[in-house]
KOLPA-865541 format. One record per residue (C-alpha): residue in three letters; x, y, z. Coordinates in steps of 0.05 Angstrom, whole numbers, padded with zeros to 5 digits, always signed. Layout:
! residues N
ALAXYZ ...
***
This chain:
! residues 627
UNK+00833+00189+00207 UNK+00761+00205+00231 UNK+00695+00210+00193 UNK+00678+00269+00152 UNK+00633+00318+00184 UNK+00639+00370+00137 UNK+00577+00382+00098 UNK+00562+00403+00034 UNK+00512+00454+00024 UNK+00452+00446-00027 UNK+00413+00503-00043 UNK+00351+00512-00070 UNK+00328+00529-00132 UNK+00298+00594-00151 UNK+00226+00610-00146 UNK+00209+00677-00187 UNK+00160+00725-00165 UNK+00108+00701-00216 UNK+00107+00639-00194 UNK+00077+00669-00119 UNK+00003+00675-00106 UNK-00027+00728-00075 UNK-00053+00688-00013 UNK-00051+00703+00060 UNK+00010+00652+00077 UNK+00084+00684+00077 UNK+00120+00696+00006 UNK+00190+00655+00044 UNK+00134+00589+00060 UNK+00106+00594-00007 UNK+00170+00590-00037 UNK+00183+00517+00010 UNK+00121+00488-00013 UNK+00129+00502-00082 UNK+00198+00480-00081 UNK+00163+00413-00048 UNK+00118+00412-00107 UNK+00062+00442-00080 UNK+00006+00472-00130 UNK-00011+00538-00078 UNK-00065+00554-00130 UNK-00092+00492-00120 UNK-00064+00454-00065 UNK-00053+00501-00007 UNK-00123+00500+00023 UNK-00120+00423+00018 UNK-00056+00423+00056 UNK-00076+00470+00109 UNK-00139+00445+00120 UNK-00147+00379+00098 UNK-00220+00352+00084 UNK-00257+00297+00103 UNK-00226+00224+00094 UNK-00265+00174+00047 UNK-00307+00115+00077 UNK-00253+00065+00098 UNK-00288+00010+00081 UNK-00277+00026+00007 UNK-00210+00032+00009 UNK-00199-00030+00059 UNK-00229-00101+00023 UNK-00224-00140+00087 UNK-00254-00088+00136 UNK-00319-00104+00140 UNK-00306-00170+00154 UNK-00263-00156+00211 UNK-00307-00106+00240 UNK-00371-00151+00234 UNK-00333-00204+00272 UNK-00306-00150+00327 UNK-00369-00124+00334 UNK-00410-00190+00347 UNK-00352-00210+00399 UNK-00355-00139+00433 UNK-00434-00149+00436 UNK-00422-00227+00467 UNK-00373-00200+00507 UNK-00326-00252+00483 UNK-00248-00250+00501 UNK-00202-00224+00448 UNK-00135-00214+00443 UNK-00092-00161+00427 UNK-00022-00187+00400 UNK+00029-00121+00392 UNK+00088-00107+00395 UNK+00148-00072+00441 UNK+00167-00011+00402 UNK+00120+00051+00405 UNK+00073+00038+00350 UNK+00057-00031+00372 UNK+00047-00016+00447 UNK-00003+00048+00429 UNK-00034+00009+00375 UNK-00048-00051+00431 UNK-00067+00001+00490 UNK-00123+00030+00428 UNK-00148-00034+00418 UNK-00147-00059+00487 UNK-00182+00008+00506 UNK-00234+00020+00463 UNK-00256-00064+00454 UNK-00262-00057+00525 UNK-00312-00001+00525 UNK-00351-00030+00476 UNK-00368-00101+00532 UNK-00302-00146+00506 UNK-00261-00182+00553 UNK-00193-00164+00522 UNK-00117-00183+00548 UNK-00056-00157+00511 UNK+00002-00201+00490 UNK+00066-00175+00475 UNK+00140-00212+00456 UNK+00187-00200+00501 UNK+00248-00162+00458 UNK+00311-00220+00480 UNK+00271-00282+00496 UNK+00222-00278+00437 UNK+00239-00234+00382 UNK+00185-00189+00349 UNK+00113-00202+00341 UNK+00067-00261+00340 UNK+00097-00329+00356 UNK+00076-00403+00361 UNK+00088-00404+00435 UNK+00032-00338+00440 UNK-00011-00374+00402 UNK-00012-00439+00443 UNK-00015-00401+00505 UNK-00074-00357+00475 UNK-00114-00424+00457 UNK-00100-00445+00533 UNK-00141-00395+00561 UNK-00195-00417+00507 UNK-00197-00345+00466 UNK-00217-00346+00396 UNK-00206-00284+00368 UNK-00140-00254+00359 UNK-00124-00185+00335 UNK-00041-00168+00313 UNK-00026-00099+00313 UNK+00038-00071+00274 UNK+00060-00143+00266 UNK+00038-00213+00246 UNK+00040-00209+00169 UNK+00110-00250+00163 UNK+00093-00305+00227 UNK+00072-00362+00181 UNK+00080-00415+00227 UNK+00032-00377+00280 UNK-00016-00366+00216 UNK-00015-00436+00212 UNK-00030-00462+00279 UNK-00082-00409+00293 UNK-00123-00438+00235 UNK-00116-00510+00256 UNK-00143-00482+00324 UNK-00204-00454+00291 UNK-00185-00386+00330 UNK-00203-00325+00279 UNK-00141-00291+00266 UNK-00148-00212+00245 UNK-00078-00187+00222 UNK-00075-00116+00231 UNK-00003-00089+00195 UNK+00035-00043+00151 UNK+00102-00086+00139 UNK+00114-00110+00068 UNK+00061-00165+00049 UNK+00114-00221+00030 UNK+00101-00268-00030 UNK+00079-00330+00015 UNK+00003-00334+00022 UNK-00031-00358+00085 UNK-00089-00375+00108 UNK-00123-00315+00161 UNK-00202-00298+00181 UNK-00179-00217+00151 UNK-00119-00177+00127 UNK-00122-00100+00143 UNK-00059-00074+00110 UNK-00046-00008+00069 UNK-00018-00042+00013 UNK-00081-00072-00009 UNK-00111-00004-00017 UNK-00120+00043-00081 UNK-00046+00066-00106 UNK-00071+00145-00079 UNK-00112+00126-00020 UNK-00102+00175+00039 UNK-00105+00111+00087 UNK-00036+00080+00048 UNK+00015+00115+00099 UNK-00014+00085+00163 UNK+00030+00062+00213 UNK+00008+00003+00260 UNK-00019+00052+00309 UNK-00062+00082+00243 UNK-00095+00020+00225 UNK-00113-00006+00297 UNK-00153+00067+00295 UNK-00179+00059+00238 UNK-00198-00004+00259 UNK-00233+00016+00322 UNK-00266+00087+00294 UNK-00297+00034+00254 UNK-00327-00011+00301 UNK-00346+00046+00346 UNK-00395+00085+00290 UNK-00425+00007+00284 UNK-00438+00011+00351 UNK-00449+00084+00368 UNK-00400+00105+00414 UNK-00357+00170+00405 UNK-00284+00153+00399 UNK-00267+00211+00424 UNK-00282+00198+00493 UNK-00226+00153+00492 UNK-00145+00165+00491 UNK-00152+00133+00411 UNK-00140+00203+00383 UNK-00082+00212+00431 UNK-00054+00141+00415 UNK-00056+00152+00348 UNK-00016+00214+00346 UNK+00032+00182+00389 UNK+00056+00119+00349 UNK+00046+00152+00285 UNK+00101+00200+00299 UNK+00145+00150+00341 UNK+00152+00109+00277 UNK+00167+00159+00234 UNK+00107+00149+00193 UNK+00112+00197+00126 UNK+00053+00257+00143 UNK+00009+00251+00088 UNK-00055+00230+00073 UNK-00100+00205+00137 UNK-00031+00215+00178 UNK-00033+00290+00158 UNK-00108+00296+00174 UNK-00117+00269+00234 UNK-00048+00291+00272 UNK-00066+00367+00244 UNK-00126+00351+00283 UNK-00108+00307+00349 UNK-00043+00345+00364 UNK-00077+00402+00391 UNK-00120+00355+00448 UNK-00064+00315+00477 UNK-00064+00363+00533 UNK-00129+00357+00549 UNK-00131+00276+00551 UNK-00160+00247+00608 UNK-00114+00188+00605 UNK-00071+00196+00672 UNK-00015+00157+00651 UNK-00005+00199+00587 UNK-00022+00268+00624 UNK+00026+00243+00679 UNK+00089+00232+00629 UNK+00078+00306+00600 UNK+00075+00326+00664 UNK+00143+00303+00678 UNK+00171+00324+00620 UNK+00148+00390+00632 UNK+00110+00403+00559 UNK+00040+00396+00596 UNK+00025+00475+00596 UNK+00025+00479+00520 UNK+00011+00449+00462 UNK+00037+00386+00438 UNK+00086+00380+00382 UNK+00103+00321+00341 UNK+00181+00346+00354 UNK+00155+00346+00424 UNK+00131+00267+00412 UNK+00191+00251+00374 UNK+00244+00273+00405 UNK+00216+00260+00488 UNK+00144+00221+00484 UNK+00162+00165+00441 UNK+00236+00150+00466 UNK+00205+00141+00539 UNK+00166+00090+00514 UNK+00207+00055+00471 UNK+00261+00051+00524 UNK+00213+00007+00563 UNK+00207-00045+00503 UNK+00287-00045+00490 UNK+00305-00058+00564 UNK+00244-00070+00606 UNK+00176-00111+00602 UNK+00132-00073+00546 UNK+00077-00096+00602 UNK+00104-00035+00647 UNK+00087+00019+00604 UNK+00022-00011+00580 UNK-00005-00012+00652 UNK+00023+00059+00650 UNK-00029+00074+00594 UNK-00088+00036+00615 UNK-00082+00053+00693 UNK-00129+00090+00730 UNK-00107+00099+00805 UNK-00065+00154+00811 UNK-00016+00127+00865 UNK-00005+00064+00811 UNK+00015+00120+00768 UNK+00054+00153+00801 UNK+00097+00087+00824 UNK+00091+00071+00749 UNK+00111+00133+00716 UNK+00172+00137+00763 UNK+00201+00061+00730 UNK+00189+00085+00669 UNK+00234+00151+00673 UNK+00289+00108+00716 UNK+00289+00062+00665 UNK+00299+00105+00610 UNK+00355+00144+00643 UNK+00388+00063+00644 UNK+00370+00062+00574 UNK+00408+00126+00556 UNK+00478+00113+00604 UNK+00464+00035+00563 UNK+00464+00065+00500 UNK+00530+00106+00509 UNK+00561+00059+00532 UNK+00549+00007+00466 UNK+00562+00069+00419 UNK+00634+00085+00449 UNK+00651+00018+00444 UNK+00616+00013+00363 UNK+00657+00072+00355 UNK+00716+00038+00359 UNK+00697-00011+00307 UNK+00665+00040+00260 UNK+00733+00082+00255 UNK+00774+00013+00237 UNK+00723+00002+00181 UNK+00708+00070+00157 UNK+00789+00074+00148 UNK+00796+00012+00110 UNK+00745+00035+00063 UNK+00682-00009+00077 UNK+00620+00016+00049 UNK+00570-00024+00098 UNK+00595-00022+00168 UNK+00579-00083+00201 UNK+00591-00088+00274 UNK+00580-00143+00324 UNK+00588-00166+00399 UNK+00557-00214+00442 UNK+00544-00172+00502 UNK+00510-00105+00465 UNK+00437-00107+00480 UNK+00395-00130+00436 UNK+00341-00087+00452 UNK+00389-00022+00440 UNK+00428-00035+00367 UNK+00378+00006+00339 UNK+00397+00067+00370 UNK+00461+00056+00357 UNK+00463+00035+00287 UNK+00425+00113+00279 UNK+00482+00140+00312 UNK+00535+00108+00265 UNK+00501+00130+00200 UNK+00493+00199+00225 UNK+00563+00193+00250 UNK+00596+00157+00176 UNK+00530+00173+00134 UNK+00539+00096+00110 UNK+00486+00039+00124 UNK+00508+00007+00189 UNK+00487-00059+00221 UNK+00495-00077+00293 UNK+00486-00145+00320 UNK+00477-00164+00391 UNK+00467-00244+00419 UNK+00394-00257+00439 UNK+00372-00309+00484 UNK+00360-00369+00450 UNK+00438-00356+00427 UNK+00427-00333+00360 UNK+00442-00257+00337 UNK+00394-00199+00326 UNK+00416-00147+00285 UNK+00387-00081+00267 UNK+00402-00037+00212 UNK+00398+00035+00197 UNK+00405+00059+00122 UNK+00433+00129+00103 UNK+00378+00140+00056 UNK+00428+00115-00005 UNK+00409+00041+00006 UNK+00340-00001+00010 UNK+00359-00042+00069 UNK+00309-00082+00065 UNK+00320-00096-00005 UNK+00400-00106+00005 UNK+00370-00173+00063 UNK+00328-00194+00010 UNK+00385-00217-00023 UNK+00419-00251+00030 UNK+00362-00294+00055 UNK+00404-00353+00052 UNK+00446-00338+00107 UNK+00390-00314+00153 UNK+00343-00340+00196 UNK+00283-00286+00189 UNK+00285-00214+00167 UNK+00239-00160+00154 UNK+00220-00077+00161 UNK+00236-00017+00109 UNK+00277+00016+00061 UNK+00312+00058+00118 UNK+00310+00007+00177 UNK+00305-00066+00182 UNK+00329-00116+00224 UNK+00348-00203+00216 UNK+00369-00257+00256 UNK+00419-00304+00241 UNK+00470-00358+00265 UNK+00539-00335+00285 UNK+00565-00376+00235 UNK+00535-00342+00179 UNK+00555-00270+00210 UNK+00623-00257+00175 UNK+00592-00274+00115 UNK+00527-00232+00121 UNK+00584-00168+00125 UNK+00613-00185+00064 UNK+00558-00197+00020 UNK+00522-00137+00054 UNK+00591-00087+00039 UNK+00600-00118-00038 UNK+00518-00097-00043 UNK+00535-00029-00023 UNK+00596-00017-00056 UNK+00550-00034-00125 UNK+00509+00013-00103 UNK+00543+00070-00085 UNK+00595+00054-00145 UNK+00573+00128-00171 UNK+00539+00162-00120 UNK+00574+00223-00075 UNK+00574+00201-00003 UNK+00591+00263+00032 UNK+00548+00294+00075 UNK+00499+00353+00045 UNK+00439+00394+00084 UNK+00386+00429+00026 UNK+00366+00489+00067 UNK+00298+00508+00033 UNK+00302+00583+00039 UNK+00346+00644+00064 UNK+00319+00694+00113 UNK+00337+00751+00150 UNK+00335+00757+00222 UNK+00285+00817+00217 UNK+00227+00771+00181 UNK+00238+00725+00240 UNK+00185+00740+00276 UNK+00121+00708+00325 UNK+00072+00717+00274 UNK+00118+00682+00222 UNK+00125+00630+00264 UNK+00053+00616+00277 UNK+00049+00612+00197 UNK+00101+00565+00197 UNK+00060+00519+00237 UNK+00004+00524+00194 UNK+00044+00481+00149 UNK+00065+00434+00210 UNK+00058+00388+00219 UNK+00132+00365+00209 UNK+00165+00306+00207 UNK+00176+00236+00151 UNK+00155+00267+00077 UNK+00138+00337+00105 UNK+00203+00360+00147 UNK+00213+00420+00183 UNK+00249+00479+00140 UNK+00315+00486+00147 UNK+00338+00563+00136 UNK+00399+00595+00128 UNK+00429+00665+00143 UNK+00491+00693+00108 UNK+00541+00734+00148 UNK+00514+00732+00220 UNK+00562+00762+00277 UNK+00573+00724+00335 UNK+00558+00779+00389 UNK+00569+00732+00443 UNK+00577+00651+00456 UNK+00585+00616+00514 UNK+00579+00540+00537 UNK+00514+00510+00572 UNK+00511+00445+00610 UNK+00512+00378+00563 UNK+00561+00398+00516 UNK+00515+00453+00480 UNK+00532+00520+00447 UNK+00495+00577+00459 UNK+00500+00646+00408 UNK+00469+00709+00398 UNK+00478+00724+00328 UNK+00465+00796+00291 UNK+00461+00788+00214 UNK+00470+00875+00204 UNK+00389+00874+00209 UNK+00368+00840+00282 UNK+00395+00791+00332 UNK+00376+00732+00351 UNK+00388+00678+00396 UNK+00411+00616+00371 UNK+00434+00544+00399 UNK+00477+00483+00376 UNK+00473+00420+00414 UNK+00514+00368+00431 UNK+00576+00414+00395 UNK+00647+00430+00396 UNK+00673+00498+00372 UNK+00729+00541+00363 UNK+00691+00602+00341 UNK+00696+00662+00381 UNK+00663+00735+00391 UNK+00658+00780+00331 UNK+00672+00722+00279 UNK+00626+00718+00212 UNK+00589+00659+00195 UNK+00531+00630+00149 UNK+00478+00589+00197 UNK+00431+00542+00171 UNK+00378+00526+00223 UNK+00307+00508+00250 UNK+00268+00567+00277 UNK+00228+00547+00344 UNK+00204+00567+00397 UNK+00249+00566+00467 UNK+00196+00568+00523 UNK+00223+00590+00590 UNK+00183+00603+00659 UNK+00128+00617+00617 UNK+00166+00670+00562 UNK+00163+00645+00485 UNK+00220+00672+00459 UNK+00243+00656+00375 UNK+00309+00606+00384 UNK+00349+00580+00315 UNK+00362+00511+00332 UNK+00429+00513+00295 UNK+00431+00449+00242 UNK+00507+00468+00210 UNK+00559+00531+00211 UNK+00598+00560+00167 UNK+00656+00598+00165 UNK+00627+00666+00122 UNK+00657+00681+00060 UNK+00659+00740+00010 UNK+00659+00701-00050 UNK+00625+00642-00058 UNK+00633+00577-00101 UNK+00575+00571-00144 UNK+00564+00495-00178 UNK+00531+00496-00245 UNK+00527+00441-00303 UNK+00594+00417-00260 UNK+00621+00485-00276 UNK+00649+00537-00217 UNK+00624+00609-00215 UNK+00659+00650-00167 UNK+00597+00707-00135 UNK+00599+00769-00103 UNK+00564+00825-00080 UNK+00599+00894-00096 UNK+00600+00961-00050 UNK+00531+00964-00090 UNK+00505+00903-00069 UNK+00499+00890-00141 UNK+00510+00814-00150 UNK+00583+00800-00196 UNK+00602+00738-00227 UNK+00665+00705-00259 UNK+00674+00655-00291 UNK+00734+00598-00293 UNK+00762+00644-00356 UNK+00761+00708-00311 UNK+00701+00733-00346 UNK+00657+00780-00307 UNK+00583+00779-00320 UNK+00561+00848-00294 UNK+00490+00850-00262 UNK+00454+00893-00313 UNK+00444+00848-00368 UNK+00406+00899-00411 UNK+00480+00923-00423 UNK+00512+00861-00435 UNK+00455+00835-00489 UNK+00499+00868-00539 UNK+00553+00826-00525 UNK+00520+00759-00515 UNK+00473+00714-00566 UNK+00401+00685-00533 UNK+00423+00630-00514 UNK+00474+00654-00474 UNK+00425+00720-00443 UNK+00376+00655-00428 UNK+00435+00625-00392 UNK+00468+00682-00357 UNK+00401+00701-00327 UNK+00396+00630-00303 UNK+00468+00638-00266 UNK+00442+00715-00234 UNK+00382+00686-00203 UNK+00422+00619-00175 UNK+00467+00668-00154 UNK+00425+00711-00107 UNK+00408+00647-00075 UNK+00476+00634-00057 UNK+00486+00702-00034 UNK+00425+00714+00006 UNK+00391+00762-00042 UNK+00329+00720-00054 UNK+00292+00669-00007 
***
């Protein structure tokens, strides 16, 4: 038995002509965005352009504070330090910080946990080690709202403790000199998405109008851009305002490590992407904090002699390519685990070994839930001899809430609704799966597991086009809460395939209107020349010794059929188009609806005329008669 891959298709509802505006932005991106629940009336200027962001001091109680005290140690050129943390949105949030604080005359040294011997974020032992080298003023970035006992100690020490952070506030009160955290501002404050990396700028644009120095002249923007994709941040609000506006200068930062890493990854000639981040940027440097010392890339960042660089930027690409043949390694072996459970019904796989690395479960729990589409956990022994584990939800399932109500049986625990991770004793591991599969068997006790895409609108290869993709990235950009479209194409050709290097599928497709070229990674296929299929895709950009050329980054494939299923109020519609490309419908009784309903009226009541219009237009959807 093996996992289902087969997904279901979603489609999306209609959107009538009346409903359009007569604006410059394509009719097919309207029709997303109002399907997202965008006013285009009133909305669409907003979303393209976003305006100005509110004081931040309004929105944030404790800012002031913090930047008053920042700004009198910057001034006394006191020492400070930066406390972060090893994935990508602590490291850029502590380079931002360590950067711009010491611009402005501080003394500043970074501290960050190492991933086995420590565990995440601010410690005792940091703490006692910070007090050693007499600095008062400590500044957490993307962490330190949970470490109660280092609260603690850094108040008996009279060292003022600024807790910069965007993981749940838990009930426990302590006892800090500020709290910066998104929850504590207004319920629709632009500022409440912020990752780490978001509030350490915030932070910093702050103390730099105090003090009257133009952030920009840093690599802040850059930073900023950087972590807030890499932790999959959701793009609205101050994340969609600022990125729509930083994305376009990381190529002209004058930070040599970051310049140097684009460089190698060959994305330095154009502009920067958040896929581009995502998907090359931010796994680089988070492979450093699963395997490596986080202190590697940081010098990376903050280096300026370009021979250091180059010696530096080399580690960091060797180490990743270890962190990749790691990773593959771990997943076969979860694999193996996975199938046993996924056959014997378990709801919340729950996988364990001693020797995984710790620092890589994370990347493998993805794989599993993309792999089973169930919430995984994978648990690996850290140092101290106690287990990490790391889980990965498939957006069914609050993780975090489903630890919450097993804290008895761990040690600590923390993160989101999708991720989170715990530590626990090994004793209290076979227990931890069974609690954690009985929570998600509650939970999904009526809820379809299979796999479904929601493509947001169909297209034809013709309207595929440069200039509609430059519109398309006026709505960019994409990622957590905004996502890149996913199209689809009926009936598309296969004029020719053939297999590249990696595993990948390459096509060029001809839906009867244009062709196109299309690819499917990491893919397996028995399709062949001159067979029909429905695509559902991303359109992109394939750039190639300077050419741009349109690519469909291929997300599923069907086989193409001429009558489709139609699912309405749990009822099956079988659709059609006829020799006159006139849309036909029958029902379960064999009852045809015929397209014209001006001629069946006569025969139907209002209701059913109200209802049979609903089916036609659902129905062109499904046949690839309306966007």
């Amino acid at each position: 038995m093996t996992s289902n891959n087969i997904k279901r298709w979603i489609l999306p509802k209609p959107i009538t002509d009346d409903e359009l505006e007569n604006c410059p932005l394509n009719y097919i991106l309207q029709k997303i965005l109002i399907r997202r629940g965008l006013d285009i009336n009133n909305e669409l200027d907003e979303f393209i352009k976003p305006s100005l962001l509110p004081n931040p001091e309004t929105h944030f109680n404790e800012l002031n504070k913090a930047t008053k005290r920042i700004v009198k140690a910057c001034i006394g050129k006191e020492q400070i330090a930066i406390c972060g943390d090893y994935d990508a949105d602590g490291i850029t949030s502590t380079v931002l910080l360590v950067e711009i604080f010491t611009k402005l005359g501080a003394r500043v040294k970074p501290y960050i946990p190492s991933r086995k011997d420590d565990g995440y974020g601010l410690n005792l032992n940091m703490i006692n080690e910070i007090n050693n080298n007499k600095i008062k003023l400590v500044i957490t970035v993307d962490n330190g709202i949970s470490a109660f006992e280092a609260i603690k100690r850094s108040k008996e020490l009279g060292i003022d403790l600024i807790i910069t952070d965007h993981h749940k506030i838990p009930n426990q009160k302590s006892d800090y000199y500020s709290l910066i955290h998104p929850e504590n501002t207004p319920l629709k404050s632009p500022y409440r998405y912020l990752a780490g990396v978001g509030i350490a700028y915030l932070l910093a644009k702050n103390i730099c109008e105090k003090l009257n120095y133009d952030i920009n002249k840093s690599t802040a923007n850059v930073l900023f851009c950087i972590g807030t994709v890499a932790d999959m941040a959701p793009l609205k609000g101050a994340n969609r305002t600022w990125l729509k506006q930083f994305l376009p200068t990381i190529n002209s930062t004058n930070n040599k490590g970051i310049k140097s890493i684009i460089k190698k990854l060959s994305i330095d000639k154009r502009e920067i992407t958040s896929e581009d981040i995502g998907y090359k940027i931010a796994p680089l440097i988070n492979a450093i904090g699963r395997i490596g010392d986080p202190k590697l890339i940081i010098d990376l960042l903050t280096n300026e002699n370009s021979s250091s660089i180059v010696k530096l930027t080399k580690e960091c690409f060797i180490m990743n390519s270890n962190r990749k043949k790691i990773t593959e390694l771990i997943v076969q072996e979860a694999l193996e685990i996975a199938y046993s459970q996924y056959q014997n019904d378990r709801k919340f796989l729950f996988l364990a070994k001693r020797e995984w690395h710790p620092g890589i479960i994370g990347i493998v729990a993805a794989r599993m839930v993309d792999k089973f589409n169930l919430p995984t956990a994978i648990l690996a022994s850290a140092n101290d001899g106690k287990f990490r584990g790391s889980i990965r939800s498939n957006n069914k399932l609050m993780v975090n809430s489903a630890l919450d109500e097993c804290t008895d049986l761990l040690i600590a625990h923390g993160g989101h609704s999708a991720a989170a991770g715990f530590s626990i004793n090994e004793e209290n591991i076979s227990k931890l799966m069974e609690r954690l599969n009985n929570i998600a068997k509650r939970q999904f006790k009526n809820i379809d597991l299979s796999k479904s895409i929601k493509p947001d609108a169909h297209i034809s290869f013709k309207d595929i086009t440069l200039d509609f993709y430059r519109q398309l990235m006026l709505i960019a950009p994409f990622g957590i809460m905004n996502p890149a479209p996913i199209f689809w194409t009926r009936k598309c050709k296969i004029d020719d395939i053939y297999k590249l290097k990696g595993g990948h599928i390459k096509f060029k497709l001809n839906d009867g209107y244009s062709t196109i070229d299309a690819i499917k990674w990491n893919a397996q296929s028995k399709l062949k020349i001159n067979d029909l299929i429905d695509i559902a895709y991303y359109i992109e950009i394939n750039r190639w010794k300077n050419n741009e050329k349109i690519q469909l980054n291929l997300v599923d494939i069907k086989n193409y059929n001429k009558i489709v299923d139609l699912e309405l109020h749990n009822r099956i519609y079988k659709c059609e188009l006829n020799d006159h490309c006139e849309v036909m419908i029958t029902n379960t009784n064999g009852q045809i609806l015929c397209p014209d309903l001006s001629v069946c009226q006569e025969t139907l009541n209002k209701k059913q005329v109200v209802f049979a219009k609903k089916i036609l237009s659902f129905a062109e959807i499904a046949l690839g008669k309306a966007a």
